[in-house]
C-alpha positions as MATLAB code, in Angstrom:
seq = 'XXXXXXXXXXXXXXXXXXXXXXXXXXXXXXXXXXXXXXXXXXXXXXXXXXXXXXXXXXXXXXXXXXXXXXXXXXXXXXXXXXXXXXXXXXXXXXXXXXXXXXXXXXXXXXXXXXXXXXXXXXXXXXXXXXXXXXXXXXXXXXXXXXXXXXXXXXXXXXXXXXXXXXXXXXXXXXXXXXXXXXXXXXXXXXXXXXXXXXXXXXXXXXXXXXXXXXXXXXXXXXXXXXXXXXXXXXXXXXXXXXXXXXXXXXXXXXXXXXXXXXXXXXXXXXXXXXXXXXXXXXXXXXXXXXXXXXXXXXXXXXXXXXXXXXXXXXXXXXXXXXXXXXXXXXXXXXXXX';
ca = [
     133.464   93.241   70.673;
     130.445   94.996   68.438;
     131.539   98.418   69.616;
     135.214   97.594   68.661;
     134.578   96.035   65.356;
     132.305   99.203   64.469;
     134.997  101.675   65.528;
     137.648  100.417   63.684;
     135.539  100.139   60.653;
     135.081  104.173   60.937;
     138.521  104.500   61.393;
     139.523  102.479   58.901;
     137.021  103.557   56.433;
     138.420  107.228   56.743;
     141.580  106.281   55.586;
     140.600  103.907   52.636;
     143.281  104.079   49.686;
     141.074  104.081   46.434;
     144.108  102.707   44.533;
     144.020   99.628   46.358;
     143.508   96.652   43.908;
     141.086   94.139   44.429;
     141.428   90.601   44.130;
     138.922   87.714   42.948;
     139.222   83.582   43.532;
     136.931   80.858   42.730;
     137.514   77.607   43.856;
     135.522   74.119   44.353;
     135.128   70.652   44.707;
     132.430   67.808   43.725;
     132.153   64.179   45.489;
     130.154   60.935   45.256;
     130.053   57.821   46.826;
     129.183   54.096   46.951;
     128.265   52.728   50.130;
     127.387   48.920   51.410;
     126.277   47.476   54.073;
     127.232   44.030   54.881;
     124.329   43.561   56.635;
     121.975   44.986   54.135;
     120.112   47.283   56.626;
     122.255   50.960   56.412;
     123.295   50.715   59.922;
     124.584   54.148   59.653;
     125.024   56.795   62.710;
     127.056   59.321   61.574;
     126.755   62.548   59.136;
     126.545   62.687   55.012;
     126.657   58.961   54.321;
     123.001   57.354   54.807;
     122.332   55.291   52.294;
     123.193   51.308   51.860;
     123.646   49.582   47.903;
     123.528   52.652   46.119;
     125.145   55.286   44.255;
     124.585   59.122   45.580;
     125.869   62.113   45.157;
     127.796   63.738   47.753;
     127.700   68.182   47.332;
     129.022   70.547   44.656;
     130.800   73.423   46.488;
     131.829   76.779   44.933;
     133.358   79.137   47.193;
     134.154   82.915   45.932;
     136.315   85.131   47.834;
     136.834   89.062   47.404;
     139.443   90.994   49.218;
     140.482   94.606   49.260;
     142.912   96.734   51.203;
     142.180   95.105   54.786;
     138.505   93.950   53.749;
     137.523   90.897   52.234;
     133.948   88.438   51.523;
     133.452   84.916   51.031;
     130.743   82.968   49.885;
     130.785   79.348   49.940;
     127.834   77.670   48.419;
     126.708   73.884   48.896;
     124.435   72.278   46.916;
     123.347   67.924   46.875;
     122.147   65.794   50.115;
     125.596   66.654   52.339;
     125.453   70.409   52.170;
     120.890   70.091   52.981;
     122.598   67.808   56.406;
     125.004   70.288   57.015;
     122.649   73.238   57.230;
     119.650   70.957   58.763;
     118.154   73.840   60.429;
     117.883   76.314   57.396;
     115.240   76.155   54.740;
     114.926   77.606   51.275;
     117.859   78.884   49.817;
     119.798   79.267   53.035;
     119.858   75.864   52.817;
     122.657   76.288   49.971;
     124.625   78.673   52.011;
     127.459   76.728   53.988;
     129.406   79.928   54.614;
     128.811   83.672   53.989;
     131.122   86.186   56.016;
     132.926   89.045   55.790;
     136.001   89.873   57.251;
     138.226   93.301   58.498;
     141.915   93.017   59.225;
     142.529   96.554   60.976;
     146.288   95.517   61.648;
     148.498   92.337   61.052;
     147.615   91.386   64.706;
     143.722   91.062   64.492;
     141.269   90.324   62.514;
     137.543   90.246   63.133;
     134.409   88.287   60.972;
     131.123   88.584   60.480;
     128.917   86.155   59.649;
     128.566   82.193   58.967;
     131.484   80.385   59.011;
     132.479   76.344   59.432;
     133.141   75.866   63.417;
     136.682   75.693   64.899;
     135.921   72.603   66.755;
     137.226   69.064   65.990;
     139.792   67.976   62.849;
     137.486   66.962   60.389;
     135.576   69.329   58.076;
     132.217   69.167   55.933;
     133.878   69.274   52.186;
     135.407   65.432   51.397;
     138.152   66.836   49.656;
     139.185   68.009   53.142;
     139.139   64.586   54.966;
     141.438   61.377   54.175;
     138.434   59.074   55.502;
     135.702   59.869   53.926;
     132.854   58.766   56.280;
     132.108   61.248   59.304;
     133.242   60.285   62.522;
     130.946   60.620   65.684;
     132.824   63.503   67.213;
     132.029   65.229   63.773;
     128.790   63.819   63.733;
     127.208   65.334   67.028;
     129.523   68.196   67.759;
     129.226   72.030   66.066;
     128.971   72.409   62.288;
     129.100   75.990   62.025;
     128.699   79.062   64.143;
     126.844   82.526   62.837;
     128.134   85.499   64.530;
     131.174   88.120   65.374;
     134.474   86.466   66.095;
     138.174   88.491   66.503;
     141.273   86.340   65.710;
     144.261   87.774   67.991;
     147.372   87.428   67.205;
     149.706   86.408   70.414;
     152.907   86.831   68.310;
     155.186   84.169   66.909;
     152.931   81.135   65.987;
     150.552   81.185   68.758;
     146.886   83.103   68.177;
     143.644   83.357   70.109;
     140.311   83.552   68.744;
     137.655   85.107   70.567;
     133.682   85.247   69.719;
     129.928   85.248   70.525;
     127.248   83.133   68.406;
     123.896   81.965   67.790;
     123.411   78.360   68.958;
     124.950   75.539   67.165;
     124.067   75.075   63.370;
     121.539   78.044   63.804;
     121.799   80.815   61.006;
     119.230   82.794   62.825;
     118.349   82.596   66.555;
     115.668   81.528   67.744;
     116.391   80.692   71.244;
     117.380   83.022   74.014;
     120.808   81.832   74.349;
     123.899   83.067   73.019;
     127.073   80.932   72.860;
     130.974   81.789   73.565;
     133.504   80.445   70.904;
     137.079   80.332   71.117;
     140.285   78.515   69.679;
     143.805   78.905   71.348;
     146.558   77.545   68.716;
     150.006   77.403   68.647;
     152.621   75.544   66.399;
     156.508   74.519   66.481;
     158.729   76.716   64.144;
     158.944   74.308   61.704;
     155.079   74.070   61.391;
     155.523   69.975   62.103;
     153.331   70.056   65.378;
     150.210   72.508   65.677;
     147.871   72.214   68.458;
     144.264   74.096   68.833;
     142.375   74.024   72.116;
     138.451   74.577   71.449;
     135.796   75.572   73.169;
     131.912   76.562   72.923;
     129.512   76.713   75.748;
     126.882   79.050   76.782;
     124.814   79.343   80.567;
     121.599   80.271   81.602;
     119.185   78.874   84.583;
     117.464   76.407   82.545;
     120.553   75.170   80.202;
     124.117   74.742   80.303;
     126.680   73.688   77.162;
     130.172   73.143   77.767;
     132.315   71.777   75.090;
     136.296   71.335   74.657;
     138.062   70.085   71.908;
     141.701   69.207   71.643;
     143.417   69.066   67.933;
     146.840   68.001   67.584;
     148.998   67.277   64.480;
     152.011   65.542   64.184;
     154.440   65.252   60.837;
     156.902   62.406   61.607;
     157.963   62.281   58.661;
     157.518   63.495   54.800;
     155.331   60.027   54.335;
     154.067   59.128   58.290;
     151.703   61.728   60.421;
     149.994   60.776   63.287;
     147.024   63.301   64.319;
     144.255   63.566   67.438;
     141.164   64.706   67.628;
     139.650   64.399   71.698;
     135.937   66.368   72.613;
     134.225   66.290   75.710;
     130.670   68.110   75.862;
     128.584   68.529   78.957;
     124.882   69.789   78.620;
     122.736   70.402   82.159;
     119.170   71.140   81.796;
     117.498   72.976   84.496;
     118.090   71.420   87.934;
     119.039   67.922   86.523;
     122.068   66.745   86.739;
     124.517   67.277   83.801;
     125.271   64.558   81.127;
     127.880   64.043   78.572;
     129.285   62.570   75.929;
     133.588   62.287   74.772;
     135.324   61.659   71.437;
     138.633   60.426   71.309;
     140.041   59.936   67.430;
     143.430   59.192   66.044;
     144.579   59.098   62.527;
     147.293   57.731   61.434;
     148.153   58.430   57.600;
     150.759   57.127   55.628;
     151.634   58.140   51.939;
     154.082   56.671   50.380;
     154.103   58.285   47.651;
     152.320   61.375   46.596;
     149.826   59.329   44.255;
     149.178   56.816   47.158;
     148.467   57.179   51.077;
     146.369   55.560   53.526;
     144.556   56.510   56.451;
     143.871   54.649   59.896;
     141.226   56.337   62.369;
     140.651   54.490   65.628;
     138.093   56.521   67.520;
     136.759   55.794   70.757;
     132.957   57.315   71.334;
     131.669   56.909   75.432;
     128.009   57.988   75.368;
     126.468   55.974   78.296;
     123.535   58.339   79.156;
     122.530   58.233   75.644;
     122.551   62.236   75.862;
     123.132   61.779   71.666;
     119.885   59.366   71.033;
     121.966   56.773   69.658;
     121.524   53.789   72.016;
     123.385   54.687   75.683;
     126.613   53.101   74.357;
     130.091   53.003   74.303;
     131.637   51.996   70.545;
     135.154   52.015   68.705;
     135.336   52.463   65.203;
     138.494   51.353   63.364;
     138.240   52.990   59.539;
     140.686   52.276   56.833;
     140.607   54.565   53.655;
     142.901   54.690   50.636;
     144.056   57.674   49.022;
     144.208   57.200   45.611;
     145.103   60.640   43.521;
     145.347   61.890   40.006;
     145.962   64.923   39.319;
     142.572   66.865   40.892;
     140.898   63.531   41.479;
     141.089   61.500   44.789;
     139.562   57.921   44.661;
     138.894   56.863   47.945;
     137.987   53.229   48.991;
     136.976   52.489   52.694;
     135.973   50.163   55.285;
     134.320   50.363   58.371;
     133.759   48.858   61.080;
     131.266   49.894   63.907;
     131.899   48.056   67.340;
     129.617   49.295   70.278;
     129.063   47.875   73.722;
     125.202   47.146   73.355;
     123.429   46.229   70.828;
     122.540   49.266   68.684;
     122.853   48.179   65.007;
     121.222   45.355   62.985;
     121.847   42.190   61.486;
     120.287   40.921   57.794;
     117.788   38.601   59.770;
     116.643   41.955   61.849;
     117.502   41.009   65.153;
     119.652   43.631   67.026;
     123.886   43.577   66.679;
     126.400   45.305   68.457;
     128.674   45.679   65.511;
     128.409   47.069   61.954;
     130.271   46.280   58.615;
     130.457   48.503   56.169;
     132.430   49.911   52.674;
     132.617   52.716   50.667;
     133.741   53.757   47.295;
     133.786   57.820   47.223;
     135.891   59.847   44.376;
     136.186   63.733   45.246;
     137.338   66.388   43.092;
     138.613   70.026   43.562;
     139.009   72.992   41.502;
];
């Protein structure tokens, strides 16, 4: 893939039209949230919302993209307490850098990028303007965030495409491990763009450690006002000569909007981690969430609650003895420019 991206560039680079315009966008979005426990104690397991009876602020985002001819850049900057959790491994000011890539279209049929981009995996995506709920769910939480390497995006004709790539590990800007992971994303969608589907995968192999990972995305318009939408994962890891664990996601979301000022979101997801390969208790949970969509103009006010329901006893209760289920609301606002 290297050796073709490079050769194409040469080609292409020959034959570069110098009165090709160039084209600038900025774009962006800010959030913040309220979020209470009913049980006083946080009791929180998933990604970008730890914190109980307070106010916080959520990430600032501005995202710049330059194209030319068949070459364009992005950078998409983070900055506040999600965007630090969503590059956890990076320090500094790499810390700030939620996306950086550049990409090279040779033909209408493939395109390859370079770089750091958001992962393919799972429905839900780090910037809240992006998500109808806006707490994380667990397949979110403790699957991919991003990848940094060289994907190609293939073109199968009609509405169907493959993506193709190799990576660093999971969430890693730069590698420090001796593995190197395989990405890819085969999607497809009816002709009236009503049902899309996208079959993910990452994994990598070695003697010592194995990652398998597939994700299943699938989204439904019924109607102008009712979608229904799935998001299942199932990862495997194997270490050495012990036997392999896992851990599997299954999410629905079911939004309604009756108007285009209103909507309302219901995601039931169903989390089976009985090993405890994710460090969260060895337990099997299901987590009804119901959000409000509440919009003016660039502004979405989003009001939520939560409830956590798992099969042991994982969270806690005001008195401090342990609980196996978990109360809790938000009050988040989002904006985008």
């Amino acid at each position: 893939m290297l050796s073709v991206f490079a050769m194409t560039a040469l080609v292409a680079a020959k034959a570069q039209d110098s009165t090709k315009k160039a084209a600038t966008t900025i774009s962006g979005s800010v959030d913040a949230y309220y979020r209470f426990d009913f049980a006083g104690k946080g009791n929180n397991l998933t990604s970008f919302t730890n914190s109980n009876n307070s106010f916080e602020l959520g990430m600032a985002t501005l995202k710049v993209d330059h194209s030319i001819g068949k070459v364009s850049a992005t950078a998409d900057l983070g900055f506040g307490r999600r965007a630090a959790e969503f590059s956890y491994n990076d320090g500094g000011s790499l810390a700030s850098v939620k996306q950086l890539y550049i990409t090279y279209a040779p033909s209408s049929k493939v395109k390859f990028t370079l770089g750091k981009f958001a992962t393919h995996v799972g429905y839900e995506l780090v910037d809240a303007v992006a998500n109808r709920n806006y707490s994380m769910s667990y397949g979110f939480s403790y699957g991919p965030f991003f990848h940094t390497g060289l994907k190609a995006d293939i073109s199968l004709g009609g509405k169907t495409a493959l993506m193709l790539g190799v990576a660093n590990p999971t969430d890693l800007s730069s590698n420090t491990t001796a593995y190197t992971y395989a990405i890819a994303q085969l999607s497809t969608a009816s002709s009236n763009d009503k049902f899309k589907a996208y079959l993910n995968y990452q994994g990598t192999s070695s003697p010592d450690f194995k990652l398998t990972q597939f994700d299943l995305v699938l989204l439904g318009a019924i109607s102008d006002k009712f979608a229904i939408n799935y998001d299942g994962t199932i990862q495997s890891r194997k270490f050495g000569s012990a036997k392999a664990e896992s851990w599997s996601s299954n999410a629905f979301y079911f939004n309604y909007d009756p108007t285009s000022k209103f909507g309302l979101t219901l995601r039931g997801e169903f989390l089976s981690d009985k090993t405890d390969l994710l460090g969260i208790g060895g337990s099997s949970l299901f987590i009804p969430t119901l959000s409000a969509n509440i919009k003016i103009d660039n502004l979405t006010i989003i009001p939520e609650i939560r409830l956590d329901n798992a099969k042991n006893d994982i969270f806690e209760k005001s008195s401090g003895a342990a609980t196996k289920s978990a109360t809790s609301f938000v009050l988040a606002a989002t904006y985008k420019f």
